[in-house]
Structure formats: structure tokens, C-alpha cells
mmCIF file of the N, C-alpha and C atoms, coordinates in Angstrom:
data_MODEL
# 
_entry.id   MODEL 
# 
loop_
_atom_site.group_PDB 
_atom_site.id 
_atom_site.type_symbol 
_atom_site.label_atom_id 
_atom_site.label_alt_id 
_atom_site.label_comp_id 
_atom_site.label_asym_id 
_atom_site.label_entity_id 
_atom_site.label_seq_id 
_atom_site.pdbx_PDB_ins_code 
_atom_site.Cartn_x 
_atom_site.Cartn_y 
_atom_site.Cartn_z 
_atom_site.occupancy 
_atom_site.B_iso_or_equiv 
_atom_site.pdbx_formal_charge 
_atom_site.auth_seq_id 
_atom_site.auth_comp_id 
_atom_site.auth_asym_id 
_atom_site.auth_atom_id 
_atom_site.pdbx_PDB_model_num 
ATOM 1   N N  . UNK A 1 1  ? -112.565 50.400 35.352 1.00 0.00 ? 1  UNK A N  1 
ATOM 2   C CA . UNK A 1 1  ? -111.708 49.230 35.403 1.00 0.00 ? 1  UNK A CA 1 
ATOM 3   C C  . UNK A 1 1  ? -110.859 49.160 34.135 1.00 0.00 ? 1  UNK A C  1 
ATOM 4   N N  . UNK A 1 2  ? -109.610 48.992 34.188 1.00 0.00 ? 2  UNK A N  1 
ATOM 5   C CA . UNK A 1 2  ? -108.496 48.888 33.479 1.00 0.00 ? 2  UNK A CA 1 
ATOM 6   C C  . UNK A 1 2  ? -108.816 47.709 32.574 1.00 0.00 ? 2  UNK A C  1 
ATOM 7   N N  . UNK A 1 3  ? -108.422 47.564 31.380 1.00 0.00 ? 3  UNK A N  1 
ATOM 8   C CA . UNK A 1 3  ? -108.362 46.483 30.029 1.00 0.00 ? 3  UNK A CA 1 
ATOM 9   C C  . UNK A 1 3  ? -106.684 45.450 30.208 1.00 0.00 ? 3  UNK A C  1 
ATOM 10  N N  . UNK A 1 4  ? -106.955 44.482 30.207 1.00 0.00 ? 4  UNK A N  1 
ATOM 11  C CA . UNK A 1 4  ? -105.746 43.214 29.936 1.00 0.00 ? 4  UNK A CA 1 
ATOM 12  C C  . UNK A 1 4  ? -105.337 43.804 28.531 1.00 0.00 ? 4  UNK A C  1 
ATOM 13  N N  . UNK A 1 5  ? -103.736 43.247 28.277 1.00 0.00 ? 5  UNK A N  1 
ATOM 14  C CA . UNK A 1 5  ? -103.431 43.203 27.165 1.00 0.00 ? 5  UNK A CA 1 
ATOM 15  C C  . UNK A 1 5  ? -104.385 42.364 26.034 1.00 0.00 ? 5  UNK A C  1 
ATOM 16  N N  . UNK A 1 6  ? -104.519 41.307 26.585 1.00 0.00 ? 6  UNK A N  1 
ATOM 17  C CA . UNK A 1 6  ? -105.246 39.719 25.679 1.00 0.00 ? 6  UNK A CA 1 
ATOM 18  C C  . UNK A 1 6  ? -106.703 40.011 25.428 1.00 0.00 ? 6  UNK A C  1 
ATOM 19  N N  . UNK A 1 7  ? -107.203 41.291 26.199 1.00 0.00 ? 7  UNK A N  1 
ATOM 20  C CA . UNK A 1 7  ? -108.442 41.480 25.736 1.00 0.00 ? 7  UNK A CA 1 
ATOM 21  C C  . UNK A 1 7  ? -108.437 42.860 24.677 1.00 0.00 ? 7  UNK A C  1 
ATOM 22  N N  . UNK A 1 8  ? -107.353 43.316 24.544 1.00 0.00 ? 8  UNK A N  1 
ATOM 23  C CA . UNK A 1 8  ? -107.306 44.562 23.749 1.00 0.00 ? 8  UNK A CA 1 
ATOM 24  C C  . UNK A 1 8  ? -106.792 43.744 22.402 1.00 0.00 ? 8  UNK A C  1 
ATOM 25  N N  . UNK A 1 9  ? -105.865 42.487 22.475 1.00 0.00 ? 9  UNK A N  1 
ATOM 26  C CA . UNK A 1 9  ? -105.683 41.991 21.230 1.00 0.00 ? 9  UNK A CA 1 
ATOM 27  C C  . UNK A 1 9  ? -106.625 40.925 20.924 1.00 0.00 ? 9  UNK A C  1 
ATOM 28  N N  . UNK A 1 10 ? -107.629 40.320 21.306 1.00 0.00 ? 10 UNK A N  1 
ATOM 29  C CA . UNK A 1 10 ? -108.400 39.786 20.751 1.00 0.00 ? 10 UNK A CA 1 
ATOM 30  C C  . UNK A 1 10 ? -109.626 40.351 20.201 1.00 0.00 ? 10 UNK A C  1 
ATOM 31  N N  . UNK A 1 11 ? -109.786 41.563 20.613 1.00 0.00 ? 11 UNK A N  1 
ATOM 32  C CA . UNK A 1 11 ? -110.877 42.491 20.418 1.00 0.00 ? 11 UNK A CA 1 
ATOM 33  C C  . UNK A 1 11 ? -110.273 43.314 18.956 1.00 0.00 ? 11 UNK A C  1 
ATOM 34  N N  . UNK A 1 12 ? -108.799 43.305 18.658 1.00 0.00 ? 12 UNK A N  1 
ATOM 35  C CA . UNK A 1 12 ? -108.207 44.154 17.277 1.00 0.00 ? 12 UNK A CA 1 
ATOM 36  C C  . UNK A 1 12 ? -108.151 42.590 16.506 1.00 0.00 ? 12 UNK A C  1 
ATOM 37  N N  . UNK A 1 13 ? -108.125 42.110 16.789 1.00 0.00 ? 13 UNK A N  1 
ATOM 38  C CA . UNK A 1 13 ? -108.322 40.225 15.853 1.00 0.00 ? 13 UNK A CA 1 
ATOM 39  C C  . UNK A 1 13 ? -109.826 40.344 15.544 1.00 0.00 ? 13 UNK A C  1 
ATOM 40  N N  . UNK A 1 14 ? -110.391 39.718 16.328 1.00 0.00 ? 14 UNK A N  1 
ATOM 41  C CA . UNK A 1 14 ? -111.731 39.663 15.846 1.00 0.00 ? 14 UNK A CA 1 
ATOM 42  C C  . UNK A 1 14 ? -112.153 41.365 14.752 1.00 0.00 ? 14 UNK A C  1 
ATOM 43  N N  . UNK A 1 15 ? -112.155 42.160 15.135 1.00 0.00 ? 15 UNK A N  1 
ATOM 44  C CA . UNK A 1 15 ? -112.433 43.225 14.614 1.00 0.00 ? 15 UNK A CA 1 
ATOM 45  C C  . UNK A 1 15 ? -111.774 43.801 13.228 1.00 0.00 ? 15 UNK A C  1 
ATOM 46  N N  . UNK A 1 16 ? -110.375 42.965 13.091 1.00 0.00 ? 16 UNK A N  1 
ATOM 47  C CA . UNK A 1 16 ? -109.587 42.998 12.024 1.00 0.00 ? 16 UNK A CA 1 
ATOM 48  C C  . UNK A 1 16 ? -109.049 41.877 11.356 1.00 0.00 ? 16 UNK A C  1 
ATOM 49  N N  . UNK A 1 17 ? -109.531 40.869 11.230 1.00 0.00 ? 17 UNK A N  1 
ATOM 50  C CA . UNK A 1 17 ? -109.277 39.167 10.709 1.00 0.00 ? 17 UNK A CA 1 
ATOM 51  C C  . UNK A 1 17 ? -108.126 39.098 9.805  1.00 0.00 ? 17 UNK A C  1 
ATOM 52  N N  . UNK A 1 18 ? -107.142 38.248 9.993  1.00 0.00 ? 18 UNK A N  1 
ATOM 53  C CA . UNK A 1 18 ? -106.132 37.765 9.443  1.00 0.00 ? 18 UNK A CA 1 
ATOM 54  C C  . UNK A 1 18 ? -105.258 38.989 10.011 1.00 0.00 ? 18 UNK A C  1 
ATOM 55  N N  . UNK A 1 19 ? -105.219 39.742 10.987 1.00 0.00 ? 19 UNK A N  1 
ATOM 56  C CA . UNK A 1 19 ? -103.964 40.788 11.353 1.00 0.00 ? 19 UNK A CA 1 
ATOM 57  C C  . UNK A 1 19 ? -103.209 40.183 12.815 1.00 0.00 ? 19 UNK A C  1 
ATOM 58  N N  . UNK A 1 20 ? -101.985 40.738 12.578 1.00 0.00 ? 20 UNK A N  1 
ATOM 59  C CA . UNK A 1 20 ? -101.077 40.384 13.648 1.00 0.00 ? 20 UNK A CA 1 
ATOM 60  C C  . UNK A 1 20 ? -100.812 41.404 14.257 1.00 0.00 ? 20 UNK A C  1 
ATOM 61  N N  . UNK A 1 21 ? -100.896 41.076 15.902 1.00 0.00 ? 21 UNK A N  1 
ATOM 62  C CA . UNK A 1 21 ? -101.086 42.211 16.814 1.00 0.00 ? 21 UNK A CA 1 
ATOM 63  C C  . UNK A 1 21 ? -100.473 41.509 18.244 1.00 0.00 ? 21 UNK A C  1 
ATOM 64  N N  . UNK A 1 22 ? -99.525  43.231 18.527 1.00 0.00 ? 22 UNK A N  1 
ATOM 65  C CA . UNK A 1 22 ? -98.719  42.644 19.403 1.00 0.00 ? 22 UNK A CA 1 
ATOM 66  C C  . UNK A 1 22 ? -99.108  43.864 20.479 1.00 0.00 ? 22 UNK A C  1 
ATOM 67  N N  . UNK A 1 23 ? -99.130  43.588 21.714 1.00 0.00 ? 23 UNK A N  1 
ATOM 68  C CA . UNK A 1 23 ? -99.697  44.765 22.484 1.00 0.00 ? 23 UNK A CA 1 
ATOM 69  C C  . UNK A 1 23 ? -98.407  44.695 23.658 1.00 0.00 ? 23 UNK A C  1 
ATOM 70  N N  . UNK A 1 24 ? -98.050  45.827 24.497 1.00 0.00 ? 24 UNK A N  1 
ATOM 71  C CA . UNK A 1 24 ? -97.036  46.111 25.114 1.00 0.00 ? 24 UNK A CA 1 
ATOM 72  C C  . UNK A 1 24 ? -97.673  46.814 26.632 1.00 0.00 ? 24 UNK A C  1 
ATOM 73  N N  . UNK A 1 25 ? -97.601  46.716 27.420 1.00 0.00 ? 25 UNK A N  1 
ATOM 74  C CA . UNK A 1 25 ? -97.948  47.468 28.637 1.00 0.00 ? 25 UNK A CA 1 
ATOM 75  C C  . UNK A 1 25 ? -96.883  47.983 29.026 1.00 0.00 ? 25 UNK A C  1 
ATOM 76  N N  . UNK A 1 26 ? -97.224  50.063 28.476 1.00 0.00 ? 26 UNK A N  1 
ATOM 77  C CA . UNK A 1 26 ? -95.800  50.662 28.950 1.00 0.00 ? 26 UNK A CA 1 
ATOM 78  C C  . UNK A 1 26 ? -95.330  50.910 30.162 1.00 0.00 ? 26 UNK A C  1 
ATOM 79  N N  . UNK A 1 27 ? -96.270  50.943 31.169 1.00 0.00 ? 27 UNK A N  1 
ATOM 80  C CA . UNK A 1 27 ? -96.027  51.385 32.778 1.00 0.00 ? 27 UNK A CA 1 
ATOM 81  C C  . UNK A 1 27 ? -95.950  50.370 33.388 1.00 0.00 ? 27 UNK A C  1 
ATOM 82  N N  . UNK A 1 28 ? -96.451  49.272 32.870 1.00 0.00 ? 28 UNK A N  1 
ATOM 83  C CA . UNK A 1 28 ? -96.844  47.887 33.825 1.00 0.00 ? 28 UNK A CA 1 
ATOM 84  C C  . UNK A 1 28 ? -98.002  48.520 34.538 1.00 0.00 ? 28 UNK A C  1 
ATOM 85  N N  . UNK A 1 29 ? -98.945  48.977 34.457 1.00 0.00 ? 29 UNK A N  1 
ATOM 86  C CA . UNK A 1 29 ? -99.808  49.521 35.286 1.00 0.00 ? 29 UNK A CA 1 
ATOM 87  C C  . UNK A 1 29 ? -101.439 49.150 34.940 1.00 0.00 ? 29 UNK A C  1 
ATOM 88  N N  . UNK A 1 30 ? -101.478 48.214 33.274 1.00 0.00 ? 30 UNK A N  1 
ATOM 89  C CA . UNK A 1 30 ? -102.250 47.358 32.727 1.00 0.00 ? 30 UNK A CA 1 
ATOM 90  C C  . UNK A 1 30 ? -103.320 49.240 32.133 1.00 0.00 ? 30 UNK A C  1 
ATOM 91  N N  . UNK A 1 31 ? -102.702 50.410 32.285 1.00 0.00 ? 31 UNK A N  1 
ATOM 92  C CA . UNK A 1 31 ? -103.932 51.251 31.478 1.00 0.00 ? 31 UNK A CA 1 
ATOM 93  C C  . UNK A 1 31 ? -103.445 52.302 30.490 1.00 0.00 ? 31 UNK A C  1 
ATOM 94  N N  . UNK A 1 32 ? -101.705 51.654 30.097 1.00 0.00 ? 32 UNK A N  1 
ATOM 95  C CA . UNK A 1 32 ? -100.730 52.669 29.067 1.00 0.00 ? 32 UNK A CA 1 
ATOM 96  C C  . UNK A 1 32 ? -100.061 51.629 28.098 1.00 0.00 ? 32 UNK A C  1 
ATOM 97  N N  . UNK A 1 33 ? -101.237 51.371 26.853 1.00 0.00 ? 33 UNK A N  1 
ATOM 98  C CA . UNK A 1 33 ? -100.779 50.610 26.013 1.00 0.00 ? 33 UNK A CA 1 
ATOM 99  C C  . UNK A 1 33 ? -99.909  50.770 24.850 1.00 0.00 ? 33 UNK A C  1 
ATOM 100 N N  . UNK A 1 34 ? -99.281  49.871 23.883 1.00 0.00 ? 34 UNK A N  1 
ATOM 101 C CA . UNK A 1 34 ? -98.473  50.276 22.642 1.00 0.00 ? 34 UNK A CA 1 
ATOM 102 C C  . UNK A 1 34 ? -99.319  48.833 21.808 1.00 0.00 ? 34 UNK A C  1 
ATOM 103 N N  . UNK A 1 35 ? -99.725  49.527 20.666 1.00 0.00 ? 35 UNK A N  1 
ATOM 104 C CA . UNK A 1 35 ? -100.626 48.017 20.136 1.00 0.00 ? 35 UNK A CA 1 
ATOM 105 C C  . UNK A 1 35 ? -99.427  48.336 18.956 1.00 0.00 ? 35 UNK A C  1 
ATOM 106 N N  . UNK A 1 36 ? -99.249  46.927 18.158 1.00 0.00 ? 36 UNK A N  1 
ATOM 107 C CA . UNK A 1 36 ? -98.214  46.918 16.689 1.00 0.00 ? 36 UNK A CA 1 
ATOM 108 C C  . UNK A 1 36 ? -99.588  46.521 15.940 1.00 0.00 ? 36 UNK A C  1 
ATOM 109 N N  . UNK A 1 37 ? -100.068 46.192 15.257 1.00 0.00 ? 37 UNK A N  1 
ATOM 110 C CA . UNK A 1 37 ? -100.577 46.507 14.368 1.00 0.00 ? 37 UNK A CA 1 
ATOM 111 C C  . UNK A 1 37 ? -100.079 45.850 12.807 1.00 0.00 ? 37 UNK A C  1 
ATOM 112 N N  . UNK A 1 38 ? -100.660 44.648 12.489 1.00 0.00 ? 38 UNK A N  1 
ATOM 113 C CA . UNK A 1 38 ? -100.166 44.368 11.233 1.00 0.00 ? 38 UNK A CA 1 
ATOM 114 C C  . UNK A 1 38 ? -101.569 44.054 10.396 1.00 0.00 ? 38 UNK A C  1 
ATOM 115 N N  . UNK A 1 39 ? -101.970 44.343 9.254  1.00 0.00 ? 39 UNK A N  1 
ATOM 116 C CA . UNK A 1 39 ? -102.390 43.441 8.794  1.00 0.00 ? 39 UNK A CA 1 
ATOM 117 C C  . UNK A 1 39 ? -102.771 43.885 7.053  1.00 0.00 ? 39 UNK A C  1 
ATOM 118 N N  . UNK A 1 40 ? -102.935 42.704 5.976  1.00 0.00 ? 40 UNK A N  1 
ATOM 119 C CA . UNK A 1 40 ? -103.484 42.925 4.753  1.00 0.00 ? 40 UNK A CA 1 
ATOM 120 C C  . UNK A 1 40 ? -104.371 44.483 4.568  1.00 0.00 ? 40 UNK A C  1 
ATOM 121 N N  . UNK A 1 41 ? -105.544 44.229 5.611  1.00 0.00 ? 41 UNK A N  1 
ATOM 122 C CA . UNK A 1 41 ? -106.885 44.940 5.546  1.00 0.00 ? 41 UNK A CA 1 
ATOM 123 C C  . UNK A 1 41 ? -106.099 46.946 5.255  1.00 0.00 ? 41 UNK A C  1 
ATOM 124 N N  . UNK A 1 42 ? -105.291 46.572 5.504  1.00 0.00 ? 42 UNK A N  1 
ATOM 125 C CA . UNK A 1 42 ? -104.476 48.474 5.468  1.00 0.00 ? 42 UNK A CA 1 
ATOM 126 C C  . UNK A 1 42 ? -104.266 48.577 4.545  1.00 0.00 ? 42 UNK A C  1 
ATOM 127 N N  . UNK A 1 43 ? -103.760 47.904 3.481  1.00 0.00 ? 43 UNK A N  1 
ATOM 128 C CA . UNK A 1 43 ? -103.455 48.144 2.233  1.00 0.00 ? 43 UNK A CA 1 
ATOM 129 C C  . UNK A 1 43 ? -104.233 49.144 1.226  1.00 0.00 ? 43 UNK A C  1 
ATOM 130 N N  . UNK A 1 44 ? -103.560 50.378 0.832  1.00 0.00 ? 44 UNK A N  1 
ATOM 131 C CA . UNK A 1 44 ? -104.299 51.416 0.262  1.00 0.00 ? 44 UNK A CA 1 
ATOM 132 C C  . UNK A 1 44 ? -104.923 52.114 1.171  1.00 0.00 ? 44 UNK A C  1 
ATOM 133 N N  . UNK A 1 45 ? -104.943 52.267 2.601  1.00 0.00 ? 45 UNK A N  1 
ATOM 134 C CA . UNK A 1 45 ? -105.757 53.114 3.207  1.00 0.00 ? 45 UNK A CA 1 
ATOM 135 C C  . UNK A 1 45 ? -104.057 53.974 4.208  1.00 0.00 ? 45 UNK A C  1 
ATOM 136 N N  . UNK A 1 46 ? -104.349 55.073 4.030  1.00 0.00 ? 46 UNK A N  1 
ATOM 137 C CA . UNK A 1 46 ? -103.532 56.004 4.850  1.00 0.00 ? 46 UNK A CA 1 
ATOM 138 C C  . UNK A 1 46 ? -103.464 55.695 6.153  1.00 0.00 ? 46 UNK A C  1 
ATOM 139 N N  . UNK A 1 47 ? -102.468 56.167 7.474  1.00 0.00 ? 47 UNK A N  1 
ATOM 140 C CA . UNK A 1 47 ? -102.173 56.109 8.557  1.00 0.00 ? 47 UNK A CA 1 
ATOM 141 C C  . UNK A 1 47 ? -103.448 56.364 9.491  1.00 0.00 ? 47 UNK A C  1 
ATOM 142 N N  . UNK A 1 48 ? -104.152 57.131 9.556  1.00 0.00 ? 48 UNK A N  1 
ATOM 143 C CA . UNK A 1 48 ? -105.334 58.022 9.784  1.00 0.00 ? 48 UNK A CA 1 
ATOM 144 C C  . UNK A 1 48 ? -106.357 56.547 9.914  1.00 0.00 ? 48 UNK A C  1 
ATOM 145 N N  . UNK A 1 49 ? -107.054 56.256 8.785  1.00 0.00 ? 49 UNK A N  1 
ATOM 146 C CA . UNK A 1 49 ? -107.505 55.300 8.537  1.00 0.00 ? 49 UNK A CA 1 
ATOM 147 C C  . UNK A 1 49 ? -107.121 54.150 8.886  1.00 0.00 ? 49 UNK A C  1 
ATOM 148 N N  . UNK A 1 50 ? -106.169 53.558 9.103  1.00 0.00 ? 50 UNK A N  1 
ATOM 149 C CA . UNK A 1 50 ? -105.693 52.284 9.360  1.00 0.00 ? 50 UNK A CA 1 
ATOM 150 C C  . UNK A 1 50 ? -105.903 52.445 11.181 1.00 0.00 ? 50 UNK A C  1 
ATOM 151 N N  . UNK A 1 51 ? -105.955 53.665 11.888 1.00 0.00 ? 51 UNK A N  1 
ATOM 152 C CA . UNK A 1 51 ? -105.682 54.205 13.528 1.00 0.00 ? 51 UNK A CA 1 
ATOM 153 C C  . UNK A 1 51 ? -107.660 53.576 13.025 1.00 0.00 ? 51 UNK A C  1 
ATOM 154 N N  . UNK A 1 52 ? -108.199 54.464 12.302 1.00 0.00 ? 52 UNK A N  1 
ATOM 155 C CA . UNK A 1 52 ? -109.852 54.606 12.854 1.00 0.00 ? 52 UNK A CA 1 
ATOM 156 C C  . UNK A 1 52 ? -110.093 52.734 12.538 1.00 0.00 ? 52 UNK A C  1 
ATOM 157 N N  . UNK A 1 53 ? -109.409 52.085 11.468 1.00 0.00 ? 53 UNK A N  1 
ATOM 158 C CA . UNK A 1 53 ? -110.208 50.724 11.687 1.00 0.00 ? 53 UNK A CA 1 
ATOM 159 C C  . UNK A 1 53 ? -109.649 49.981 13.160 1.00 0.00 ? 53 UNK A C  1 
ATOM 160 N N  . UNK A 1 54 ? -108.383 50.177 13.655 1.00 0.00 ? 54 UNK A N  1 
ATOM 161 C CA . UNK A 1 54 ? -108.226 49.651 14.905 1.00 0.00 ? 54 UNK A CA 1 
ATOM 162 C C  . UNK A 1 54 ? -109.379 50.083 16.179 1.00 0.00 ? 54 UNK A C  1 
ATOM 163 N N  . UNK A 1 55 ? -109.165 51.532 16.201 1.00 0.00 ? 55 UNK A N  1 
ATOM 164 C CA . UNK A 1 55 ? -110.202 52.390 17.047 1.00 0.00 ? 55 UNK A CA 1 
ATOM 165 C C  . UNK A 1 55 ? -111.407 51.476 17.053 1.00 0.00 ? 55 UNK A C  1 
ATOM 166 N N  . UNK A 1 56 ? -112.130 51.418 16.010 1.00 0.00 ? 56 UNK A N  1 
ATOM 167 C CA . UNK A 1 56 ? -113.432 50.390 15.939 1.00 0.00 ? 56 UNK A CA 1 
ATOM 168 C C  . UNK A 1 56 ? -113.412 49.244 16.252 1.00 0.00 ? 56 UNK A C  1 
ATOM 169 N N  . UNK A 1 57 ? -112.400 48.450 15.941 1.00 0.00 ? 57 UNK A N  1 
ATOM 170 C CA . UNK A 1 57 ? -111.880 46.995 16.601 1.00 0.00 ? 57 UNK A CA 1 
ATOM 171 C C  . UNK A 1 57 ? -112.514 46.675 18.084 1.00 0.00 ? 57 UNK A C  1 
ATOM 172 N N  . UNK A 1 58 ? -112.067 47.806 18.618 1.00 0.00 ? 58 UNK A N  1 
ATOM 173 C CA . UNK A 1 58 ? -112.056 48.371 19.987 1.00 0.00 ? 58 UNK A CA 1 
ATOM 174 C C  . UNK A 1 58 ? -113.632 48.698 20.385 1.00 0.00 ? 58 UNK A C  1 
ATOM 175 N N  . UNK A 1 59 ? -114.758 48.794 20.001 1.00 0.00 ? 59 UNK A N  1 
ATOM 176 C CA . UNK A 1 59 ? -115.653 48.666 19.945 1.00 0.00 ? 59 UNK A CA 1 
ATOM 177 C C  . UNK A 1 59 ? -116.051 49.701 20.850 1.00 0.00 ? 59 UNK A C  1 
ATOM 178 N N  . UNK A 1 60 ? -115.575 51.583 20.897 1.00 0.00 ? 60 UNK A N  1 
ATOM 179 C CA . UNK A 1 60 ? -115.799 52.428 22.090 1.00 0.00 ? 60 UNK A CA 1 
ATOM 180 C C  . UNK A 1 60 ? -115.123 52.637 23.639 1.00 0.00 ? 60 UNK A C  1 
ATOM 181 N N  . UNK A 1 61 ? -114.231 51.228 23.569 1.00 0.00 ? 61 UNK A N  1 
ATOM 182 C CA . UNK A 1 61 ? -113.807 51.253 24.789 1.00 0.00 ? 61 UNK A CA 1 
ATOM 183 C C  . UNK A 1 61 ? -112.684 52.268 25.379 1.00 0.00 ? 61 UNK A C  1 
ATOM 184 N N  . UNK A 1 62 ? -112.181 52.734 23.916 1.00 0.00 ? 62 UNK A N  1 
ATOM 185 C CA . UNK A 1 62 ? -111.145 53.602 24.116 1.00 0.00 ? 62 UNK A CA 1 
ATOM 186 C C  . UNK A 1 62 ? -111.734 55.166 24.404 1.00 0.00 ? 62 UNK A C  1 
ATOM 187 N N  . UNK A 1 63 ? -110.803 55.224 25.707 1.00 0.00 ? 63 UNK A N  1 
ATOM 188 C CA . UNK A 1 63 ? -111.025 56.698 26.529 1.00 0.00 ? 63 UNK A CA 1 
ATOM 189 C C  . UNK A 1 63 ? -111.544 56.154 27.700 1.00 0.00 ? 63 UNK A C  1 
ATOM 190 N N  . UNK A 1 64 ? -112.272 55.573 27.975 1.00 0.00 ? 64 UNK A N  1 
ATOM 191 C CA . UNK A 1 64 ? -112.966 54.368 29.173 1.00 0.00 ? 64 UNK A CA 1 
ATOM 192 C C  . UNK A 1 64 ? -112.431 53.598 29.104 1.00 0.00 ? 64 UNK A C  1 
ATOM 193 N N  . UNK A 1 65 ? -112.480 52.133 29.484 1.00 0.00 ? 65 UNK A N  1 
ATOM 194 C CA . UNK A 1 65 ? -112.047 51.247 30.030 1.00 0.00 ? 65 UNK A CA 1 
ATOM 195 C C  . UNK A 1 65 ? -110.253 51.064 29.663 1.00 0.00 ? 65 UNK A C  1 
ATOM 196 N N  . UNK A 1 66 ? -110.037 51.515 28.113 1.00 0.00 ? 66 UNK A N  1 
ATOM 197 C CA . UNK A 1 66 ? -108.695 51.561 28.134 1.00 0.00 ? 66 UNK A CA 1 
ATOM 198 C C  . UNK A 1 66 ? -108.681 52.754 28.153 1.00 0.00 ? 66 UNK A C  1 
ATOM 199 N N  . UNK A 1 67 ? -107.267 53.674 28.761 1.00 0.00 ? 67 UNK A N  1 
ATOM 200 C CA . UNK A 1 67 ? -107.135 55.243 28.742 1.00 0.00 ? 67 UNK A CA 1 
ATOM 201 C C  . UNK A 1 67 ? -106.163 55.501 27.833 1.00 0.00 ? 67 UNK A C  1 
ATOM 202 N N  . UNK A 1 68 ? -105.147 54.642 27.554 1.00 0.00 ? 68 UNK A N  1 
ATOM 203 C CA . UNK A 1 68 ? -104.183 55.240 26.724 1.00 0.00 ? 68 UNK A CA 1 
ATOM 204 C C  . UNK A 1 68 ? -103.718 54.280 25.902 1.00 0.00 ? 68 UNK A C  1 
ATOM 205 N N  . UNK A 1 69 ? -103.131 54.333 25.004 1.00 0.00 ? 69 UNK A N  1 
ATOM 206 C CA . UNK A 1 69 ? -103.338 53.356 23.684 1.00 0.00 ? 69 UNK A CA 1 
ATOM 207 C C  . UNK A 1 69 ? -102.152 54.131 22.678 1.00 0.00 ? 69 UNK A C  1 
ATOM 208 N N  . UNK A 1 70 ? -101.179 53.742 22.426 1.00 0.00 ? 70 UNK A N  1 
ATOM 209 C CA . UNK A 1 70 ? -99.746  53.937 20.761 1.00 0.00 ? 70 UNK A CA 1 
ATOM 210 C C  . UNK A 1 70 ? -99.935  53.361 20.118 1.00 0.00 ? 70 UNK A C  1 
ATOM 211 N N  . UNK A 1 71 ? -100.805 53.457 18.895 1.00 0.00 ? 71 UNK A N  1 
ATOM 212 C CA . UNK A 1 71 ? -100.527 52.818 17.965 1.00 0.00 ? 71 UNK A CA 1 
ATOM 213 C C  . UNK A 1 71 ? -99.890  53.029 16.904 1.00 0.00 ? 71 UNK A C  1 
ATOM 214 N N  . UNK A 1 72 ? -99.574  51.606 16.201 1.00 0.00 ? 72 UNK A N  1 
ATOM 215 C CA . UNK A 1 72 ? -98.159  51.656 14.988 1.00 0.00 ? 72 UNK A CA 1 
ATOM 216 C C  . UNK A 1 72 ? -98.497  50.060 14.437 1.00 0.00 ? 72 UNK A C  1 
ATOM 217 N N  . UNK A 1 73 ? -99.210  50.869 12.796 1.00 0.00 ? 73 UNK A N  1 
ATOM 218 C CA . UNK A 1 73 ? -99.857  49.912 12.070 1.00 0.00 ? 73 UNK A CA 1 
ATOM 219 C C  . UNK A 1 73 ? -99.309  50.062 10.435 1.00 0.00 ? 73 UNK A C  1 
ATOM 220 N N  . UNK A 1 74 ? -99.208  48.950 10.519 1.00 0.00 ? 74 UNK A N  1 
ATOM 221 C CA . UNK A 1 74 ? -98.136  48.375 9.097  1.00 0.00 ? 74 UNK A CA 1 
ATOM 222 C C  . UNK A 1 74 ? -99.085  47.523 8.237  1.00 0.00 ? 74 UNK A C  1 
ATOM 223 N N  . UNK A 1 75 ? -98.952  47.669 6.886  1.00 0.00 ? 75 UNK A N  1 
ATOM 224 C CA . UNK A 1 75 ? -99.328  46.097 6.010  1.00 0.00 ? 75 UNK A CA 1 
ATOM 225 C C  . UNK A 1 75 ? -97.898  45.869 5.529  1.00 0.00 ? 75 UNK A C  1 
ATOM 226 N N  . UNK A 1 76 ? -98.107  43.817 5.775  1.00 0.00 ? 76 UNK A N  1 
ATOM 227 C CA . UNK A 1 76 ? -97.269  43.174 5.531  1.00 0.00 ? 76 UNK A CA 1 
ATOM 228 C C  . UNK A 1 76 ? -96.464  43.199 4.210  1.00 0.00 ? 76 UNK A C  1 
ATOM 229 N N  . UNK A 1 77 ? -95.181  43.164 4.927  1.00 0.00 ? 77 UNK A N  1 
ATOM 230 C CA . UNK A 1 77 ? -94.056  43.219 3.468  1.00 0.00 ? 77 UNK A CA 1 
ATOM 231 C C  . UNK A 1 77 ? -94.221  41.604 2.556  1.00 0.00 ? 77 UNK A C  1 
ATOM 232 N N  . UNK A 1 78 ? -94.245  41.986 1.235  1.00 0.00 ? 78 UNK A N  1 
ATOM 233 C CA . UNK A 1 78 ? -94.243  41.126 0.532  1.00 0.00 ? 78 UNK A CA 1 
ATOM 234 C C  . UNK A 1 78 ? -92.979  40.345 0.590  1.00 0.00 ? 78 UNK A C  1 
ATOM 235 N N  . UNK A 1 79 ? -93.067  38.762 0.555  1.00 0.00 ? 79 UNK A N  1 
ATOM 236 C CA . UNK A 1 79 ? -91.813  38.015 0.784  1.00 0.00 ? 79 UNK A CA 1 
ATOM 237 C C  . UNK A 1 79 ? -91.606  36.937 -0.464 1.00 0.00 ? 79 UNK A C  1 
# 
């Protein structure tokens, strides 16, 4: 069974606190996602790393219940 957007971003919230996350369904088909990815917690950690703390967010579900997943993760510009 296929993953909702609202459950793939509340699952990278809870799992990543204080980050902003915007999720996209590329096919409309609810199982070819694009997650954005913002938050403090990246700061000082490489691209690589910032993918594995989302991955964990995700708590295993990825490859199962979600199949496909883009991610593109930023820390916030100073204002």
C-alpha cells in the first residue's frame, strides 16, 4: 500500500523537529515523491548525511510502503 503525502511529511517533522518540509507527488499516482527538505538540524553535516537523517525520519518505510522518494535538503538562509 502506497504512503499519502501528509504522512511522509509528518513522519520527516516528527523525526526532524523545527524543519520545513514540502512534499510533491510527481505522477499523481500517490508512490513517486519529491520531499524539500529544510531544516537547522543540517547544519555542518554534508548532502549524504542530511539524505540518511531524512531516510530515518522515515522510520524503514522507504523501498516498501513508499517506492520512490527526490530528495533536496537545505539549512536555512540566515535573514
Amino acid at each position: 500500500m502506497a504512503m499519502d503525502a501528509k504522512t511522509i511529511e509528518n513522519l520527516i517533522l516528527e523525526g526532524i523537529p523545527g524543519s520545513t518540509v514540502r512534499i510533491e507527488d510527481l505522477r499523481g499516482d500517490g508512490d513517486h515523491y519529491a520531499a524539500y527538505v529544510t531544516s537547522p538540524a543540517f547544519a555542518g553535516k554534508n548532502r549524504v548525511q542530511q539524505h540518511q537523517m531524512v531516510y530515518a525520519a522515515l522510520k524503514g518505510k522507504m523501498g516498501g510502503e513508499l517506492h520512490a522518494l527526490a530528495l533536496q535538503t537545505s539549512v536555512p538562509e540566515d535573514k
